[in-house]
Structures are given as structure tokens and as C-alpha cells.
C-alpha positions in Angstrom: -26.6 -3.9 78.0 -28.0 -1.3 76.0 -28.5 1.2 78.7 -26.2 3.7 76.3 -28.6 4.3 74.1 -31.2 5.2 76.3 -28.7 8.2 77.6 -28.4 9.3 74.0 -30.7 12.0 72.7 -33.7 11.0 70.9 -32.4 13.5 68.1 -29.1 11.5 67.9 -30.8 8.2 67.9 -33.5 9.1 65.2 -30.6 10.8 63.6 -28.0 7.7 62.8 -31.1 5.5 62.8 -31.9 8.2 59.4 -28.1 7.2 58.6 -28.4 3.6 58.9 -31.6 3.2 56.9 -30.4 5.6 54.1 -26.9 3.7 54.0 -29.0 0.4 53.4 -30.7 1.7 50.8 -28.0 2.9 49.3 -26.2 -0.5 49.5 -29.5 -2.1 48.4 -29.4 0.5 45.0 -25.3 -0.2 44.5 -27.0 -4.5 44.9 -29.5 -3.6 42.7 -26.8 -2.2 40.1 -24.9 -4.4 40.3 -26.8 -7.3 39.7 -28.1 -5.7 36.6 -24.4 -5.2 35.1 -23.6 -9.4 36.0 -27.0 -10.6 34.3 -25.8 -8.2 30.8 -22.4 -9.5 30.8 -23.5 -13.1 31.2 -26.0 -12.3 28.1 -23.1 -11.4 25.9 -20.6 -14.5 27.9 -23.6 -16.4 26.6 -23.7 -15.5 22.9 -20.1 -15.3 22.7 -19.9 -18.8 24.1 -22.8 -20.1 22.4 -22.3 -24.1 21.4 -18.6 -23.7 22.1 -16.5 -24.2 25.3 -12.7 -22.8 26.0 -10.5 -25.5 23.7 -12.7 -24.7 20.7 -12.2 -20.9 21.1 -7.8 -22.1 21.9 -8.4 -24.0 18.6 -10.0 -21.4 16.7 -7.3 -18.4 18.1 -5.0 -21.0 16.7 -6.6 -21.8 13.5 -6.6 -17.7 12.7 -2.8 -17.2 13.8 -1.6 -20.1 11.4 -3.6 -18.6 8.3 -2.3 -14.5 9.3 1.0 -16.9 9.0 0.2 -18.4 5.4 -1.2 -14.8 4.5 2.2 -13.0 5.8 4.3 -16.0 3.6 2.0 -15.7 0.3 2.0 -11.8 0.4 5.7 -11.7 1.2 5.8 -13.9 -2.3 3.8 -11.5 -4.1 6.1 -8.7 -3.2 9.3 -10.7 -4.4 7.4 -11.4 -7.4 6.1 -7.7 -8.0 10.1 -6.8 -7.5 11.1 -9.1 -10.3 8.6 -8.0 -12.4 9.9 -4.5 -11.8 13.5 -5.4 -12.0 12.2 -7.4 -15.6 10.2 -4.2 -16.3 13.4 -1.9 -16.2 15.1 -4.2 -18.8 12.3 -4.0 -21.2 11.8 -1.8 -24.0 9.3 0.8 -23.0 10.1 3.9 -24.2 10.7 5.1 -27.9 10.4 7.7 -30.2 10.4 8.2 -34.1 11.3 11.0 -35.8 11.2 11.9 -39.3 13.8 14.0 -40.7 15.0 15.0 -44.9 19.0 14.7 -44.3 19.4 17.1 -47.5 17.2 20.4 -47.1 17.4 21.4 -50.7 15.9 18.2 -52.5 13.6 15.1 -51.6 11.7 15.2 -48.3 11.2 13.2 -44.7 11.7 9.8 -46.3 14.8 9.5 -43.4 14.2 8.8 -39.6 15.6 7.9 -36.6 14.0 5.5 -33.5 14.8 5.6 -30.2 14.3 2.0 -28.3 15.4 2.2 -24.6 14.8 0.6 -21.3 13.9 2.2 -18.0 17.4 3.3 -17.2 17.6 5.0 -20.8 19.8 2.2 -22.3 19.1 0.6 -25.4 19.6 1.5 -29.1 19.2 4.1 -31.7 18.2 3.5 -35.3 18.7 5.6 -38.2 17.8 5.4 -42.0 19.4 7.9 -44.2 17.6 7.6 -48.0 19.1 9.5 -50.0 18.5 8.9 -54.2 21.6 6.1 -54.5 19.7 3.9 -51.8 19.1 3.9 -48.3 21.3 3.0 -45.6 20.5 2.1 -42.0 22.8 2.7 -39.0 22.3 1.4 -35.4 24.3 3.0 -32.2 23.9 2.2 -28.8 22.9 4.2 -26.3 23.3 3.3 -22.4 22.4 6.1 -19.4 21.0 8.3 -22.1 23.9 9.0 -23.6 26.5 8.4 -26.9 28.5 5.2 -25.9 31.2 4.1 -29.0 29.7 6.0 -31.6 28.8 10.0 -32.2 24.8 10.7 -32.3 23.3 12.9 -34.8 21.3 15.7 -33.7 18.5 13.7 -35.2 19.2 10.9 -33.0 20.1 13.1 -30.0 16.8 14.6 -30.2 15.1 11.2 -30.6 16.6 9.9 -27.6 15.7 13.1 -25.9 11.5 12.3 -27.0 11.8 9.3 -26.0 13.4 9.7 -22.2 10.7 12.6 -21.8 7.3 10.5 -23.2 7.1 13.6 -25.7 6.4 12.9 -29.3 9.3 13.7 -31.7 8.9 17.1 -34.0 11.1 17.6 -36.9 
């Protein structure tokens, strides 16, 4: 039956015999290796599993997604809040400016002034005071983009304004 092999070479026989063993040992190391990878990843299955089973880990995937949900619906809140408060912001008196100013350059001295009180889109009013030795008078004027609206400004007040829209303190 095996009467090929004994019309084979010794060389050729000793040769794939060579072959065989090394292939087995090679199959053996790639075993080996293997074998070695499966044991590590069920350490790591093990601790990642540890006292729970699938359904817990479902419930707890499930647990995470509806809170991302109650996180995405309370920041989505805060945002509509932080935009109202801007919007409320914008409305609000935050930028103003005083300048003191003597209307009559030849006699008395800066007991007359002007304040700016605007919003964040440069709207608001404009107050002046004019002393003058009969008594002292006080005029108000609106202002809205900035600008003169009904009334003419002064230059005081038009410089006022002007401190006031830039954050710059008013000179004289």
C-alpha cells in the first residue's frame, strides 16, 4: 500500500518529513497564540461582565440614553434662557457717559452737563442741565440708533452720546 514511498529518495522523504514536523510546530505556536489571546480577552469579558449579565448592561445603555436626553432638553433650556437674557440685556441701560461743560465761556464754570443713557443698540435718552445765574433748566431728547430723533443735539450731547457708544470717558 505504501510501496511509493519506499521508491522515493531518502532525501525526499527525510525532506517533507522536515516539512511536516516544522509545519506542526508551526501550527502548534499559531495554537499556542492563540490560546493565549482567548484566555486575555475572557479576563477583560470577565471584569466587564462582572456581577452583571446582558439585560443589565440593555438597561444600563438605556438608562445613559434617556439622561443624554434630559441633558440635551435642560441645556437646550439654558440656551433659550441665555437668549432672553441677551435679548433683555440689549434693552437695558448699559452704556452712559457724563460730561461736564460751562455753556457761557466768559463767566461761571462746569456747573452744566449732559448724560448719555442708552441700550445696546444705542437707543435711549440724553439729559442736559443748562445752569446759568437765573436758574437751571433741564432738557431731555431721545436718542434711538445713535442718532438725533425729534429734537436737534448739542454738540455737548453729541459728544456725550459719542463717549458713551465707544466706553470712552467724556472730556470737556
Amino acid at each position: 500500500m505504501f510501496g511509493f514511498i519506499q521508491e522515493l529518495s531518502p532525501s525526499i522523504v527525510y525532506g517533507s518529513l522536515g516539512a511536516l514536523i516544522l509545519g506542526e510546530i508551526l501550527l502548534g505556536g499559531i495554537c499556542l497564540f492563540l490560546w493565549v489571546r482567548n484566555r486575555h480577552l475572557e479576563r477583560k469579558l470577565r471584569t466587564f461582565f462582572s456581577g452583571k449579565d446582558a439585560k443589565d448592561l440593555e438597561q444600563i445603555l438605556l438608562d445613559q440614553l434617556h439622561e443624554t436626553r434630559e441633558f440635551d432638553h435642560e441645556i437646550q433650556e439654558l440656551f433659550e434662557i441665555s437668549n432672553r437674557l441677551r435679548e433683555l440685556g440689549m434693552k437695558s441701560i448699559h452704556k452712559t457717559a457724563v460730561l461736564r461743560f460751562n455753556p457761557f465761556k466768559e463767566v461761571g464754570s462746569n456747573q452744566s452737563f449732559c448724560i448719555a443713557l442708552l441700550d445696546g443698540k444705542n437707543s435711549g435718552i440724553v439729559l442736559s442741565s443748562l445752569h446759568t445765574r437765573e436758574g437751571t433748566r433741564v432738557y431731555a431728547k431721545p436718542v434711538i440708533l445713535g442718532k438725533e430723533s425729534a429734537f436737534p443735539l448739542t454738540e455737548e450731547e453729541k459728544t456725550t452720546i459719542n463717549q458713551a457708544i465707544q466706553g470712552k470717558p467724556a472730556t470737556v
